[in-house]
N, C-alpha and C positions, 0 to 999 in steps of 0.2 A: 588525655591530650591537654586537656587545661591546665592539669598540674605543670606539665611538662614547659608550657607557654607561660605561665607563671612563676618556674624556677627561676629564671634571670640567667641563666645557665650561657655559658657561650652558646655562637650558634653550631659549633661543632658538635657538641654536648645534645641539644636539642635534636639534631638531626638522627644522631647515633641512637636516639632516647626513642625517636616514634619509628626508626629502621626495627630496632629490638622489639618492640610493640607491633609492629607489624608483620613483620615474623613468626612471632609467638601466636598471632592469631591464624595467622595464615597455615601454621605445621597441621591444624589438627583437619585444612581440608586436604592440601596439595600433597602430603605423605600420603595418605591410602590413595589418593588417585592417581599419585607416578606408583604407589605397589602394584595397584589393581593393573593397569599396563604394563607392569613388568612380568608378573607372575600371578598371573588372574585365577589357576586354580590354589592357589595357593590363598590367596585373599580370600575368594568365595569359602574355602574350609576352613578357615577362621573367621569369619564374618557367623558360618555357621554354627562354629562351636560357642561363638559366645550368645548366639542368640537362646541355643539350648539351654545354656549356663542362665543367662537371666530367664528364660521360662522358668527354671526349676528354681531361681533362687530372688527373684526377681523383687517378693513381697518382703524377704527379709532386709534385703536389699536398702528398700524405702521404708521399713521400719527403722532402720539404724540412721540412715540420713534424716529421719523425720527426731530421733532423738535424739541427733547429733546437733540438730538447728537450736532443739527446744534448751540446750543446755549450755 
């Protein structure tokens, strides 16, 4: 947000800049929670299967992000 306040940008510009930024954060609660209302088995069975998925894959998972940082 600072950068954004420090563009100099119109104030049109700024606005559309922290709307886009607030969106972007906001997708990754307000999607699964209007899914989970819409089609709540549906949600829980993939909530599931990915829980599996990281069970079984979970370490390699964090090995690759841990070597993905280190490099």
């Amino acid at each position: 947000m600072k950068d954004i306040a420090d563009s100099h940008s119109s104030t049109a510009a700024d606005v559309l800049a922290v709307l886009i930024c607030a969106i972007a954060v906001m997708l990754f609660v307000e999607v699964p929670l209007i899914a989970l209302f819409v089609r709540p088995a549906a949600v829980a069975a993939g909530i599931e299967r990915f829980h599996d998925w990281l069970r079984r894959n979970g370490w390699t998972l964090a090995a690759v992000l841990f070597l993905a940082a280190g490099i």
